[in-house]
LUMBAVO-588745 format. One record per residue (C-alpha): x negated, y, z negated; residue number from 1. Coordinates in nm, 2 decimals. Last residue first. Layout:
BEGIN
atom xx->X	yy->Y	zz->Z	num->NUM
...
END
This chain:
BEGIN
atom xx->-3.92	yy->-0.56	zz->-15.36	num->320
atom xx->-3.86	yy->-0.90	zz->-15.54	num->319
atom xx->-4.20	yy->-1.03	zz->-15.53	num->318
atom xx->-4.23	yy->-1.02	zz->-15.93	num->317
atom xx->-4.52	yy->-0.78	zz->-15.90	num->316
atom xx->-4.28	yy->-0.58	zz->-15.69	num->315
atom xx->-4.00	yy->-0.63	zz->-15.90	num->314
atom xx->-4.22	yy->-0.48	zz->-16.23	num->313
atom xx->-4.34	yy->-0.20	zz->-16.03	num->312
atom xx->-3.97	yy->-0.10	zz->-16.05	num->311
atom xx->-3.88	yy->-0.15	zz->-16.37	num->310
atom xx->-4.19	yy->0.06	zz->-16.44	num->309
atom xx->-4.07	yy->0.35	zz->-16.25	num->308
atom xx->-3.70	yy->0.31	zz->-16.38	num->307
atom xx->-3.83	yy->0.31	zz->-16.76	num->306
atom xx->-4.05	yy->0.58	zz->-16.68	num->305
atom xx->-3.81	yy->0.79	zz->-16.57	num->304
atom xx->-3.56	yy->0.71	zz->-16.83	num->303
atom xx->-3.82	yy->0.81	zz->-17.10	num->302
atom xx->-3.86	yy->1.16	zz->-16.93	num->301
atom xx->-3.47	yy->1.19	zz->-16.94	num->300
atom xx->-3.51	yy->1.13	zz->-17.28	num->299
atom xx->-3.78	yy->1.32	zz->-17.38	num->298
atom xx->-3.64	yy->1.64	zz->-17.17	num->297
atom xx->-3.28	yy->1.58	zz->-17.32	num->296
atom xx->-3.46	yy->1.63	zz->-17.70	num->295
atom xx->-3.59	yy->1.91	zz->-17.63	num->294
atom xx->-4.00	yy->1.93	zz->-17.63	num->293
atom xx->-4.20	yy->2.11	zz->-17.83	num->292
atom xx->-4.45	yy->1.90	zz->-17.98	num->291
atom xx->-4.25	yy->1.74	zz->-18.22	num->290
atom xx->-3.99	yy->1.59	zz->-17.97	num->289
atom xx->-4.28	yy->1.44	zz->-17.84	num->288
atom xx->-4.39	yy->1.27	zz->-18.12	num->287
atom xx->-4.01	yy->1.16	zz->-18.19	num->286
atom xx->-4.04	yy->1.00	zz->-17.88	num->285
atom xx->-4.39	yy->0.81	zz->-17.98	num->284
atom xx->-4.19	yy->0.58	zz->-18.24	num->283
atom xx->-4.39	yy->0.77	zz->-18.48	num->282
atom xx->-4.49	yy->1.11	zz->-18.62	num->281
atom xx->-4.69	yy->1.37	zz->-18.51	num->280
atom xx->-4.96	yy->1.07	zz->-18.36	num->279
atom xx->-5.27	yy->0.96	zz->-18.46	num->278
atom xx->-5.17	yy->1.03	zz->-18.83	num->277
atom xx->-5.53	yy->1.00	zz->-19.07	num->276
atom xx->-5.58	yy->0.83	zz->-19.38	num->275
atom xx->-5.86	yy->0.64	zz->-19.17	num->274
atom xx->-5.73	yy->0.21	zz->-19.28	num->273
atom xx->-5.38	yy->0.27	zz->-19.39	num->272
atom xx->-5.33	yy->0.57	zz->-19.15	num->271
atom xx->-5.43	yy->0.47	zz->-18.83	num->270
atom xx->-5.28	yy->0.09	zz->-18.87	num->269
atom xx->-4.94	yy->0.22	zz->-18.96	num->268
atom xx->-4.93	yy->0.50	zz->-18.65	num->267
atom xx->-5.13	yy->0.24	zz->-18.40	num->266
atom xx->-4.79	yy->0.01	zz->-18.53	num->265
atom xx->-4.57	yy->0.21	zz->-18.44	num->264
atom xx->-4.72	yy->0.38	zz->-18.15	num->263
atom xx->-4.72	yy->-0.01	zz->-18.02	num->262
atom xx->-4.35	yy->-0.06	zz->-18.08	num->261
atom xx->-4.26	yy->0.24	zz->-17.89	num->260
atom xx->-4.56	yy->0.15	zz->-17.60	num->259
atom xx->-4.35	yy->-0.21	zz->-17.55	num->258
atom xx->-4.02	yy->-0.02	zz->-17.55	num->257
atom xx->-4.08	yy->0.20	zz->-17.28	num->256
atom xx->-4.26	yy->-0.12	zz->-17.06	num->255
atom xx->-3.96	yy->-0.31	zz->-17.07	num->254
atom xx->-4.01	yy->-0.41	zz->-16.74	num->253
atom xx->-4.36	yy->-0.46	zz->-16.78	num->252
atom xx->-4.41	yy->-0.63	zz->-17.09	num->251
atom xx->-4.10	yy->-0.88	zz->-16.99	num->250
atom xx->-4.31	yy->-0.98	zz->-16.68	num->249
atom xx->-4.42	yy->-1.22	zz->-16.95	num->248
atom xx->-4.15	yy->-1.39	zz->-17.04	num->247
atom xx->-3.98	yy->-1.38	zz->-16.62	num->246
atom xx->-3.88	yy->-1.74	zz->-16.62	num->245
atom xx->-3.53	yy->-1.66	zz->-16.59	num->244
atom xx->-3.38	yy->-1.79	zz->-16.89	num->243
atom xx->-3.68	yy->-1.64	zz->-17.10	num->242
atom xx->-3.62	yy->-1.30	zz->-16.98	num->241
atom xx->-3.27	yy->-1.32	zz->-17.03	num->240
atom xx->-3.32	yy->-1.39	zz->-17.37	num->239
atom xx->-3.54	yy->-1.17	zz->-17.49	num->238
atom xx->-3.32	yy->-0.91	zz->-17.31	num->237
atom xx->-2.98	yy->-1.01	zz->-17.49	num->236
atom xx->-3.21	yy->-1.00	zz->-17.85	num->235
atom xx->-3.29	yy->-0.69	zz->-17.73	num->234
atom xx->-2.97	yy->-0.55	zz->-17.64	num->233
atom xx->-2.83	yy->-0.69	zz->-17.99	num->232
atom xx->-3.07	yy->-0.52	zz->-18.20	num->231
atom xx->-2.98	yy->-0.21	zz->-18.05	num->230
atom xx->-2.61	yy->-0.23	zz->-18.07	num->229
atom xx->-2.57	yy->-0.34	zz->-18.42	num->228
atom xx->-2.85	yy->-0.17	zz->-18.53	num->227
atom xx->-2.69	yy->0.16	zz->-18.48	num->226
atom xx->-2.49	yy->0.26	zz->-18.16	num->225
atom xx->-2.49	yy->0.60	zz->-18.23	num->224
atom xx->-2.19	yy->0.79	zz->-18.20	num->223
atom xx->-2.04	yy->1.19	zz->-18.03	num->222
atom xx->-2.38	yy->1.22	zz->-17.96	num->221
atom xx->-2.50	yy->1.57	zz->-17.80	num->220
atom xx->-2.62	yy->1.46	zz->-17.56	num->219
atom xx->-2.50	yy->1.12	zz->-17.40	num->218
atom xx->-2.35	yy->0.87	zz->-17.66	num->217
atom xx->-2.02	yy->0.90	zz->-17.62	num->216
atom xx->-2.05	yy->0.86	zz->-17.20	num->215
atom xx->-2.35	yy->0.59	zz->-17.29	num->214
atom xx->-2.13	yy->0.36	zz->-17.43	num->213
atom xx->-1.97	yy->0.28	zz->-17.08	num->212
atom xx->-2.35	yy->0.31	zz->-16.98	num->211
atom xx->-2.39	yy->0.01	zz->-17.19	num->210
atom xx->-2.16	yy->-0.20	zz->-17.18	num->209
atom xx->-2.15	yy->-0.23	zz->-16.76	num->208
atom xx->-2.57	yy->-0.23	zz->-16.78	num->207
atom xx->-2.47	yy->-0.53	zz->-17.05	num->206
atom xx->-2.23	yy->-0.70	zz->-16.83	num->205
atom xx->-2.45	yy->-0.69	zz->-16.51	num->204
atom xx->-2.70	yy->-0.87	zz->-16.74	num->203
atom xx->-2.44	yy->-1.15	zz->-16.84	num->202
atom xx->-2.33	yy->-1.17	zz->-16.45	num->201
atom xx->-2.67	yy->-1.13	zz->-16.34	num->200
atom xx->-2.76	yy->-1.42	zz->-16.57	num->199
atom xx->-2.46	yy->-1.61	zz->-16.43	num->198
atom xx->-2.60	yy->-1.58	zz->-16.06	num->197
atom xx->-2.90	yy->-1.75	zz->-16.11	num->196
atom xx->-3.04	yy->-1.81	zz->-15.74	num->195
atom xx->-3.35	yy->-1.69	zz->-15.83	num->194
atom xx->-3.33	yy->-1.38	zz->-15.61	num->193
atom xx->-3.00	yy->-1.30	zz->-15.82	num->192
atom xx->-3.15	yy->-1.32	zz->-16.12	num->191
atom xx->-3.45	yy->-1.08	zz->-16.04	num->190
atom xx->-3.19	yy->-0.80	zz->-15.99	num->189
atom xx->-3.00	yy->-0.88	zz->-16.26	num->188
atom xx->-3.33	yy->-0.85	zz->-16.48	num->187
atom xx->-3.40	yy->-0.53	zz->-16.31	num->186
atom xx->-3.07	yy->-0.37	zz->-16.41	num->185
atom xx->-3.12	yy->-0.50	zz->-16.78	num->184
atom xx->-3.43	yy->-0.33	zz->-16.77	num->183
atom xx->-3.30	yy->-0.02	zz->-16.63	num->182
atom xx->-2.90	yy->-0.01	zz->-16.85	num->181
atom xx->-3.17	yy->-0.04	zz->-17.18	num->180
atom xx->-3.37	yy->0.26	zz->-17.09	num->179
atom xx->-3.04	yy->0.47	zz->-17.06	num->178
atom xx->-2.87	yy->0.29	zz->-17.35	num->177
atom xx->-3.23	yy->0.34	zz->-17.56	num->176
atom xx->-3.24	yy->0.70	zz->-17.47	num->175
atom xx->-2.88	yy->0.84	zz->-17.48	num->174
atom xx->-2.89	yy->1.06	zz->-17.79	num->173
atom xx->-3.25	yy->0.97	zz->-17.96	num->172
atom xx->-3.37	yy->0.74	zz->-18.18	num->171
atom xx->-3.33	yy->0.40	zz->-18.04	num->170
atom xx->-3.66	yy->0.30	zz->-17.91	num->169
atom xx->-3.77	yy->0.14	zz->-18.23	num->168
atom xx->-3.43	yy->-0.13	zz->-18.21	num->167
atom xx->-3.60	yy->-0.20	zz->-17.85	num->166
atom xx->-3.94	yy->-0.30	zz->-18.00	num->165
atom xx->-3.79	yy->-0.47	zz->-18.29	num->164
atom xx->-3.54	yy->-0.68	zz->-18.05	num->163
atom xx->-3.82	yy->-0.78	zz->-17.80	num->162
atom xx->-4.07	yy->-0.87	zz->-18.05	num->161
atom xx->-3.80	yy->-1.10	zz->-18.23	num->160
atom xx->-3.71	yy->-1.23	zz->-17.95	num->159
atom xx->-4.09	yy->-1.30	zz->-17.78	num->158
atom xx->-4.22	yy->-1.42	zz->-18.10	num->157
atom xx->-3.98	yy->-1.73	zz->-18.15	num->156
atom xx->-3.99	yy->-1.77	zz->-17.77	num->155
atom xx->-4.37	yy->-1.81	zz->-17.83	num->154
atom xx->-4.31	yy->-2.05	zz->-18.12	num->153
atom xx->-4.10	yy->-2.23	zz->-17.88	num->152
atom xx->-4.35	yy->-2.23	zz->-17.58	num->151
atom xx->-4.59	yy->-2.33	zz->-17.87	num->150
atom xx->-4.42	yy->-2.73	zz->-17.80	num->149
atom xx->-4.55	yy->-2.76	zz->-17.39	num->148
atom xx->-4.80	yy->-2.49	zz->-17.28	num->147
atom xx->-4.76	yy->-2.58	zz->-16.96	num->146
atom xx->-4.96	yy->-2.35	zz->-16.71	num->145
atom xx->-4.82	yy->-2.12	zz->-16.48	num->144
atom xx->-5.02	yy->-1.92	zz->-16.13	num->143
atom xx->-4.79	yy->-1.72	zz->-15.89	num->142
atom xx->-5.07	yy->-1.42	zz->-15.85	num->141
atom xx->-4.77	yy->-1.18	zz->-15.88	num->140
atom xx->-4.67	yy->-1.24	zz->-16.22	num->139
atom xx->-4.84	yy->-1.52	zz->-16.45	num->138
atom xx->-4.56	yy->-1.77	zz->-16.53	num->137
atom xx->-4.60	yy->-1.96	zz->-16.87	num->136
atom xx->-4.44	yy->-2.34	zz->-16.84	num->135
atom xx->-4.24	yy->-2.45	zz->-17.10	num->134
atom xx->-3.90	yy->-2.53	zz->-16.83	num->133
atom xx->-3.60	yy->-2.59	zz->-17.05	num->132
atom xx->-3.49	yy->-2.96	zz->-17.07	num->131
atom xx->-3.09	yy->-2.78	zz->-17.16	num->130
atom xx->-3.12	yy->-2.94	zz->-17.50	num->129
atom xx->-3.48	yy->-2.77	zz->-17.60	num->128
atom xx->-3.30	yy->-2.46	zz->-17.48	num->127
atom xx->-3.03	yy->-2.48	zz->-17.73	num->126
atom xx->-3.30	yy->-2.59	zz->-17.99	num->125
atom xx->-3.51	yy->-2.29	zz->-17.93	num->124
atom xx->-3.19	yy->-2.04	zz->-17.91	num->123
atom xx->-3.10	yy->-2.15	zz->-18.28	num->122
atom xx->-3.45	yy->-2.08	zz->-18.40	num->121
atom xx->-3.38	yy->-1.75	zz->-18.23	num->120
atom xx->-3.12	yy->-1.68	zz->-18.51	num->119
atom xx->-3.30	yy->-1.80	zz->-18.76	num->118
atom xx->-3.56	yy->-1.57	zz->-18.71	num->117
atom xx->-3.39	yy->-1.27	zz->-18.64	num->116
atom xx->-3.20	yy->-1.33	zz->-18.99	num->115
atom xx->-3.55	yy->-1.40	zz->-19.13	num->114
atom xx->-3.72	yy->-1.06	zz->-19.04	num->113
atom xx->-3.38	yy->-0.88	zz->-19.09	num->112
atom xx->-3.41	yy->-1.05	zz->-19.48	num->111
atom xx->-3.78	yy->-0.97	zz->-19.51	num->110
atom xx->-3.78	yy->-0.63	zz->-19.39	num->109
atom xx->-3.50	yy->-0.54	zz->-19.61	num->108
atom xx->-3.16	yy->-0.48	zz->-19.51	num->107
atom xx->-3.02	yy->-0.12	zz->-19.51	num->106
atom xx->-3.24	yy->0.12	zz->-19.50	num->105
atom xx->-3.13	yy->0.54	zz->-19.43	num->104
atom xx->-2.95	yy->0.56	zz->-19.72	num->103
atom xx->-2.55	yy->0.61	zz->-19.82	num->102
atom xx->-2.50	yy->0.27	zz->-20.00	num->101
atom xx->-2.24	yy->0.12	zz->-19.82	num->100
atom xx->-2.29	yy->0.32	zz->-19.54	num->99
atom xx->-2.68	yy->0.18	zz->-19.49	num->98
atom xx->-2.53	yy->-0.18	zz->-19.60	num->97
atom xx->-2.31	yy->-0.16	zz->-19.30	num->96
atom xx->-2.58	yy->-0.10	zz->-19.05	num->95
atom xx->-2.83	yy->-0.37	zz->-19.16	num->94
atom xx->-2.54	yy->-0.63	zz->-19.20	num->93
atom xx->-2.43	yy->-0.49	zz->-18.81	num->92
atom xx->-2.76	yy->-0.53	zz->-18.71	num->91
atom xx->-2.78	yy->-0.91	zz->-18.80	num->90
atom xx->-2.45	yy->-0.92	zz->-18.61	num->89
atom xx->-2.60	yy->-0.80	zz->-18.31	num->88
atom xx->-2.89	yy->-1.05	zz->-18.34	num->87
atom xx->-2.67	yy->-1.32	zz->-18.34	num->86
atom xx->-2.42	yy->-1.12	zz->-18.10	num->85
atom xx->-2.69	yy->-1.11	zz->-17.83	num->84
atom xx->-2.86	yy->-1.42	zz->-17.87	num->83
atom xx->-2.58	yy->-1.59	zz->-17.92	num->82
atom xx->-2.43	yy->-1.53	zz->-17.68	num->81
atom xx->-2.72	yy->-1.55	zz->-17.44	num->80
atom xx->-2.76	yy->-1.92	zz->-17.52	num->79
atom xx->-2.40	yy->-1.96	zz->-17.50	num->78
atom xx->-2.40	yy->-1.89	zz->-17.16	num->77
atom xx->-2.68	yy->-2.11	zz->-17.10	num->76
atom xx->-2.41	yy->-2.37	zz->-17.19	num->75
atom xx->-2.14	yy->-2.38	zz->-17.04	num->74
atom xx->-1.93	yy->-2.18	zz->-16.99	num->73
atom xx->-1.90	yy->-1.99	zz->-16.66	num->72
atom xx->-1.95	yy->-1.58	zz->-16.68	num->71
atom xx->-1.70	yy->-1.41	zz->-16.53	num->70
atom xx->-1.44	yy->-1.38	zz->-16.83	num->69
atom xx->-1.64	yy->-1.50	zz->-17.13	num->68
atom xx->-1.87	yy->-1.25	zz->-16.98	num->67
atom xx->-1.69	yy->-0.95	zz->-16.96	num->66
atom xx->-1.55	yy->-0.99	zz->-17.28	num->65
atom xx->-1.84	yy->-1.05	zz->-17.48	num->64
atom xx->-2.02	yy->-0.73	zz->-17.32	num->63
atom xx->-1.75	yy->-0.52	zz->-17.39	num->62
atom xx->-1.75	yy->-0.66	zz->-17.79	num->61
atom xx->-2.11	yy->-0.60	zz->-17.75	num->60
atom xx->-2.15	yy->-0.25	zz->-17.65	num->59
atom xx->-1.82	yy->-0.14	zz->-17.87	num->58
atom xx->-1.99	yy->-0.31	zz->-18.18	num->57
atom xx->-2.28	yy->-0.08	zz->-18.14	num->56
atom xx->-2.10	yy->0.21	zz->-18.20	num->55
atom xx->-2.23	yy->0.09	zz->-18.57	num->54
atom xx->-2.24	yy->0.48	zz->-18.62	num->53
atom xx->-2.00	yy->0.80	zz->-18.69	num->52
atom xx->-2.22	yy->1.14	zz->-18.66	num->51
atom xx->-2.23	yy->1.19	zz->-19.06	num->50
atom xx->-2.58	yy->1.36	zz->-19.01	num->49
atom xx->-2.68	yy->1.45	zz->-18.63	num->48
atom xx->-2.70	yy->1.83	zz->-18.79	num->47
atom xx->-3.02	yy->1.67	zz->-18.99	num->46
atom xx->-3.15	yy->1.57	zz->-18.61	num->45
atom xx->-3.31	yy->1.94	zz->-18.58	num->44
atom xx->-3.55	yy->1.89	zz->-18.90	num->43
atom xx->-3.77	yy->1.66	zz->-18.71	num->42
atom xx->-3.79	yy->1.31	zz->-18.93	num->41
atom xx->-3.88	yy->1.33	zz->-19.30	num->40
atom xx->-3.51	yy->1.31	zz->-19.43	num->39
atom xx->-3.39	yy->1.01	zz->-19.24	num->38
atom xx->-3.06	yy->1.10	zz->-19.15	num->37
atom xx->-2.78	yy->0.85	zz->-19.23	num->36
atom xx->-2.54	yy->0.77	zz->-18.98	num->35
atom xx->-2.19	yy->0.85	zz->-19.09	num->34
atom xx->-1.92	yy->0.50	zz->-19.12	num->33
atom xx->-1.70	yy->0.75	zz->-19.27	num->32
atom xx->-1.37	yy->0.50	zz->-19.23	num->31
atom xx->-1.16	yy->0.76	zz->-19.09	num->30
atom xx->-1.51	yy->0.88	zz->-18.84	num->29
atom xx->-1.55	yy->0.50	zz->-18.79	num->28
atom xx->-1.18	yy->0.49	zz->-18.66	num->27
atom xx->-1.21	yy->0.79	zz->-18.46	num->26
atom xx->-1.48	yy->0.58	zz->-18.31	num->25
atom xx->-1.34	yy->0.30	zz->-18.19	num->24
atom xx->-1.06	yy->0.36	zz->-18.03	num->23
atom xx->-1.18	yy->0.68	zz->-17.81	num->22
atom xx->-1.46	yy->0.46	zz->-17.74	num->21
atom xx->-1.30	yy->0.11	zz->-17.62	num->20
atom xx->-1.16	yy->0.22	zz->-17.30	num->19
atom xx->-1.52	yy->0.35	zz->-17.18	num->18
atom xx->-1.65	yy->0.03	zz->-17.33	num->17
atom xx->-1.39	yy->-0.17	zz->-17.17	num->16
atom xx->-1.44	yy->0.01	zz->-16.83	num->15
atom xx->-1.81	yy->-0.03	zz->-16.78	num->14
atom xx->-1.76	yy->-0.41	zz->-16.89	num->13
atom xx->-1.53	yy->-0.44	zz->-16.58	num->12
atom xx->-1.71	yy->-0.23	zz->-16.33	num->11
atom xx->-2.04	yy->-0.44	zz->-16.45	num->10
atom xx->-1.84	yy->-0.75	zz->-16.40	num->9
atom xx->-1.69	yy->-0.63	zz->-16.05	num->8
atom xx->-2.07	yy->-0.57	zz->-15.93	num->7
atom xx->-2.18	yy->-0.94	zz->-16.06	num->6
atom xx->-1.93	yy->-1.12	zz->-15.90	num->5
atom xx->-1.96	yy->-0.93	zz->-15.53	num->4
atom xx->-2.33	yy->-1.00	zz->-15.59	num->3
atom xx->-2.23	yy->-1.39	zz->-15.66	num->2
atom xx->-1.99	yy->-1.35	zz->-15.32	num->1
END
């Protein structure tokens, strides 16, 4: 019955996105909510300028629904509201201050970094309420250690991590709802085996969202989902992961994201300290790009590897 549950809410949240898109986005196009094009990324995403953004708000207002409909309330639920639309919302500031002002930043570093903060601040205390297990699980060799008050400072780290590294991924048509739809499909997966059948609901929800947003956003991108969408989905996956005990497995399963961050940062840390670009340019999937590739090649790529490590990740996890 739970799996019956959690099919019917993806089908659900698939259909309110795909209902939601011919709504949505004339009304961003009358509105000229236009993503901005960063001026030193590959010259073929210029003609991707004024494609209408902040899609994002179709993800999470499908995702919303679903759940407040098949998910129960209480309040774990809320936990993963709030994660989701706190760090959606965040996004959505970041997104509408870009428009506003026609560049390609919208809130500072500092502001997003505190928003994001706060906002998992929030999560801590919900989860200090529910007597929220602070134990560390190591994959596969079955072995946890209390770490007992830094599990909140870890949580802390882990959502705002998770929501930077997946907001980094989203720079191509399709990629981050594609990679997203995976981890989020794993997650249900792993939910279900722990006998937590609302966070399969709440993940089935967000694969629903997602590849209902994915039919606009598929190459070439009729919208982006902005910040608004891609800071929600990681906030949603932080959470998730924490909820079912699966933090660290986290590294794994969202494995795509993890080396988008990282090529980041080797990119930063390369040339401040050597004056010298490791890669073309960074996240790593505009490297690519760069080097020939088409843009469908890097994403479908990206999906691969995403569903490969997804799947290594249940088999660590002792669900395949």
């Amino acid at each position: 019955m739970d799996f019956q549950i959690v099919m019917i809410t993806l089908g659900v949240a698939f259909l309110l996105a795909v209902i939601m898109g011919p709504l949505f986005i004339p009304l961003l196009r009358r509105l000229k909510f236009g993503q901005q094009i960063r001026t030193e990324g590959p010259q073929a995403h210029l003609k991707k300028a004024g494609t209408p953004t902040m899609g994002g708000i179709i993800i999470m207002l499908a995702l919303a629904l679903a759940v407040l409909r098949f998910g129960e309330k209480n309040i774990e639920t809320l936990i993963l509201i709030i994660a989701s639309l706190g760090y959606g919302f965040i996004g959505f500031l970041d997104d509408y201050i870009k428009i506003l002002f026609k560049r390609s930043l919208g809130l500072t570093a500092r502001q997003k970094l505190l928003g994001q903060l706060a906002v998992s601040i929030i999560v801590c205390i919900l989860l200090v309420q529910t007597g929220h297990n602070t134990d560390i699980r190591i994959p596969y060799i079955g072995f946890s250690f209390d770490i007992g008050w830094l599990y909140f400072p870890f949580v802390a780290f882990l959502m705002l991590g998770t929501s930077n590294a997946v907001n980094f991924t989203d720079g191509l048509d399709g990629l981050l709802a594609g990679t997203s739809a995976i981890a989020f499909g794993a997650y249900a997966i792993i939910a279900l085996n722990n006998s937590q059948p609302n966070l399969a609901i709440f993940c089935a929800a967000m694969v629903g969202a997602v590849l209902g947003f994915l039919v606009f956003n598929a190459h070439p991108a009729k919208v982006f989902m902005g910040d608004t969408g891609s800071l929600g989905i990681g906030g949603g996956l932080a959470a998730v992961a924490i909820l079912t005990k699966a933090e660290i497995l986290l590294a794994l399963i969202g494995g795509v994201f993890v080396v988008e961050i990282l090529s980041v940062i080797i990119q930063v840390v390369s040339f401040k300290t050597r004056g010298k670009r490791v890669f073309k340019m960074s996240p790593i999937h505009h490297h690519f790009e760069l080097t020939g590739w088409s843009e469908w090649r890097v994403v479908i790529s990206f999906w691969t590897a995403g569903l490969i490590l997804a799947g290594i990740g249940l088999y660590i996890n002792e669900v395949l």
